[in-house]
C-alpha positions in Angstrom: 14.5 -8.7 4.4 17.7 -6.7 4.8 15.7 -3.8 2.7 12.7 -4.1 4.9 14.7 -3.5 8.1 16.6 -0.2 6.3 13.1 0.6 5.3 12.3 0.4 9.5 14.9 1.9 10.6 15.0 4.8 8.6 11.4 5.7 9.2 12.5 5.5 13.0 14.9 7.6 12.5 13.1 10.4 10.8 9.4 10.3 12.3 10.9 9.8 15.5 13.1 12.7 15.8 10.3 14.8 14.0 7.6 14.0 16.4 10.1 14.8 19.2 10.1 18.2 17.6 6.6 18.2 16.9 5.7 17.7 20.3 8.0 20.5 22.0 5.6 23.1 19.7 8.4 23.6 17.4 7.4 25.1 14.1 8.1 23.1 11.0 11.8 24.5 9.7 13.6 23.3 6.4 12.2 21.6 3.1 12.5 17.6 4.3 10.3 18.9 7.3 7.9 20.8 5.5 7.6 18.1 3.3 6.9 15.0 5.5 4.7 17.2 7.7 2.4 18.0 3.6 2.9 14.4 3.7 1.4 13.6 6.7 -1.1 16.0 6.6 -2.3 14.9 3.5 -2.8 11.2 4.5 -4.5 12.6 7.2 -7.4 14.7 6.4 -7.5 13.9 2.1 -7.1 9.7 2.7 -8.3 8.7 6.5 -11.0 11.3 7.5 -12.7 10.9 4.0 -12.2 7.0 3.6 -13.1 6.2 7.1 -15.3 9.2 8.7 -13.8 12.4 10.9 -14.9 10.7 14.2 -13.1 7.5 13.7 -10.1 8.6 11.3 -7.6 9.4 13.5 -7.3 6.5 15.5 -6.1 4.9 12.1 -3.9 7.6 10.9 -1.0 6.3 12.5 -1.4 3.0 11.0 -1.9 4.5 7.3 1.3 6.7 8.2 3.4 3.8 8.9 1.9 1.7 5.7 2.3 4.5 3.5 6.4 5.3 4.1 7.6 1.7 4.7 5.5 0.7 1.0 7.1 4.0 -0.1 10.7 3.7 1.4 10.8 -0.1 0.2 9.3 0.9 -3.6 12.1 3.5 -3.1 14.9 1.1 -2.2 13.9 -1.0 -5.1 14.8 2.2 -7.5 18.2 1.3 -6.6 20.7 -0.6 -8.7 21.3 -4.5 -7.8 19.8 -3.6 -4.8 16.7 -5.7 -4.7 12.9 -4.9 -4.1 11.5 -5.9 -1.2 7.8 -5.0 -2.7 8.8 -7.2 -5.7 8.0 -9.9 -3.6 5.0 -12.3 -2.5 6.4 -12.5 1.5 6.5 -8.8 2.0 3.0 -7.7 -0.2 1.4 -10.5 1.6 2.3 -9.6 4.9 1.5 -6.1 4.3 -2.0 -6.9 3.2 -2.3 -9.4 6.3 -1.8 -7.1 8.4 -4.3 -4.5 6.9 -6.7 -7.5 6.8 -6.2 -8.1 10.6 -6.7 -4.1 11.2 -9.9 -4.7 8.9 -11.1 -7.3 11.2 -10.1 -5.9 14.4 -11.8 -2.6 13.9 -14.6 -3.8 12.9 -15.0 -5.9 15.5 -14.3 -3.3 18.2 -16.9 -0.9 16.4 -19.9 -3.0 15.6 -18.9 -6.3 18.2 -18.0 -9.2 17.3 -20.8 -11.0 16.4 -22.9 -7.8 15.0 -19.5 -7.1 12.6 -20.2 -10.8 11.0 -24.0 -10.5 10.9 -23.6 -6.7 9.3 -21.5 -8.7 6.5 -25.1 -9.9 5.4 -27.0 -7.0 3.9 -30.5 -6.4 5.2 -33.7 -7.9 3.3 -37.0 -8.3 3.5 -37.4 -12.1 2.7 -39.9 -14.6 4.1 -38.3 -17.1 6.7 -37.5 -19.9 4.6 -35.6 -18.0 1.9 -33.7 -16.1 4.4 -32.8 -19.5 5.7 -31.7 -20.8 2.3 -30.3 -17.4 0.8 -28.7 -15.7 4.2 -25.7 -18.2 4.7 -24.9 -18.3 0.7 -24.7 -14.0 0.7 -22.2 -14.7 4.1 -20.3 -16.6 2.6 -19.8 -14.8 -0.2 -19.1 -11.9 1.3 -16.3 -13.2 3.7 -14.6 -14.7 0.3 -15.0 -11.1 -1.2 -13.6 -10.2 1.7 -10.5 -12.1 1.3 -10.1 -11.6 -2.2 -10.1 -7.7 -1.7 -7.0 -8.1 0.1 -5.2 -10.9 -1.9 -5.9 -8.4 -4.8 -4.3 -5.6 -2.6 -1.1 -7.8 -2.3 -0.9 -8.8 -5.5 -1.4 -5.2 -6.9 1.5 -4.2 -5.3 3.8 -7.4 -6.5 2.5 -6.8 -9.9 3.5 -3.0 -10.6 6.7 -3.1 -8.6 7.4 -6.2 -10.2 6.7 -5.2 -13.7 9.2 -1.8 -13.9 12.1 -4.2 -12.9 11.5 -6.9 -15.7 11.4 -4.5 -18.4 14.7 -2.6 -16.9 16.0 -6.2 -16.8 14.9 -6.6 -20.8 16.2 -3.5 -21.7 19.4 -4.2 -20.2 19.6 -7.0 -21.6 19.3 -6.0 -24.7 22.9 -4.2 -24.0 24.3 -7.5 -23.5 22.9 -9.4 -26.0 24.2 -7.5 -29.2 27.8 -6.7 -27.3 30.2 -7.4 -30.2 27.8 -6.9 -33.2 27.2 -3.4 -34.9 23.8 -3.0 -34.2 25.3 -2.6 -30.4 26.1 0.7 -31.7 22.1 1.4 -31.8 20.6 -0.5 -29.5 23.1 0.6 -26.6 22.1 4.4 -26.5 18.3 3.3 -27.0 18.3 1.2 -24.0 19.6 3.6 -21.6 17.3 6.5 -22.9 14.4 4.0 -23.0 16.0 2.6 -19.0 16.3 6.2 -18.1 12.6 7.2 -18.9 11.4 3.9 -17.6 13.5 4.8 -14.0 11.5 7.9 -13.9 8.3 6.6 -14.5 9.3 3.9 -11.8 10.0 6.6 -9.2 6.1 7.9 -10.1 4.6 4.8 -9.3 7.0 3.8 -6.2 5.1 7.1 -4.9 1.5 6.4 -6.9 1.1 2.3 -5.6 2.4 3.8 -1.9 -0.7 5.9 -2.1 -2.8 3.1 -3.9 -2.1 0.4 -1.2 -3.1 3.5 1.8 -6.0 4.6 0.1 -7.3 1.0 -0.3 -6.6 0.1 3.6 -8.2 3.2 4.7 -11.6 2.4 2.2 -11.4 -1.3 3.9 -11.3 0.1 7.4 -14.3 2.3 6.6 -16.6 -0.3 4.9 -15.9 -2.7 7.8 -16.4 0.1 10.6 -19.4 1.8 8.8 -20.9 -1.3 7.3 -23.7 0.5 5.7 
């Protein structure tokens, strides 16, 4: 939790101050400014406007904005030593993909209305009336459990590859540890940390990679459930 608020408050602390800038017509000065704004830009018209259409996009953009840093600046977080992960666990994953369930929903609902969003959940088909009848509520239902899956999968996605990089930093430490005193500490103690440092890399590519994942997947969910067909 303590992670998650850091995360907060230093995405405050940079977007807000940037879009302060932004807004007085100030040109983009320095490489962290450049670089947010490529960031920014590229959630924008390379995520949003193709996952979800350029006429409904940017009402979402700053939604996927603030997904996209807080899973990135809490995958980042995790990178750090004793520190925790606050996407290495179930609470935080979960809530994420609640609330991209609940913008799912919601704008869905606003699009098509609410009863026209649930009804559009059913494909159209030509069946005679009493097959509709028997065949219509089974496709609904499965459809709103698909539905839910999608997301617990999007939560657990997350939990699983953050989750994963940590154990086997954890193993390989241990392995440190575990020979201390013997002479094959001698050659297990370099290969660990070559094999920790390597790992730690490709760690810092996936913080950024599942960030992207987990925005790219909200966006695609917003999309199907504002353009149903």
């Amino acid at each position: 939790m303590v992670l998650e608020v850091v995360a907060a408050l230093f995405i405050c602390t940079v977007f807000i101050r940037l879009a302060n800038r932004v807004s007085k017509g100030d040109r983009p000065q320095g490489r962290l400014w450049n670089l947010f704004e490529s960031m920014l830009v590229f959630i924008r018209n390379d995520v949003a406007r193709p996952a979800i259409g350029s006429h409904d996009a940017d009402k979402f953009v700053p939604f996927l904005w603030t997904m996209f840093f807080f899973v990135l600046t809490c995958n980042l977080l995790g990178l750090v030593p004793w520190a925790g992960s606050a996407t290495g666990a179930l609470a935080t994953t979960g809530a994420l993909a609640l609330i991209t369930f609940a913008a799912v929903v919601g704008s869905g609902m606003m699009k098509l209305g609410p009863i026209h969003f649930w009804t559009a959940q059913v494909p159209h088909m030509d069946l005679p009336l009493p097959l509709a009848i028997l065949l219509k509520p089974m496709i609904f239902v499965i459809e709103v459990v698909g539905m839910l899956i999608k997301h617990f999968i999007l939560a657990m996605r997350l939990l699983a590859n953050m989750m994963a990089g940590h154990l086997v930093l954890a193993v390989l430490v241990g392995f440190i540890a575990a020979t201390a005193g013997h002479m094959a500490w001698y050659g297990v103690a370099p290969a660990s940390v070559l094999g920790a440092t390597a790992l730690s890399l490709l760690e810092l590519f996936v913080a950024f990679l599942q960030a992207y994942i987990f925005t790219f997947l909200s966006a695609l969910f917003i999309g199907m459930a504002v353009h149903p067909h």
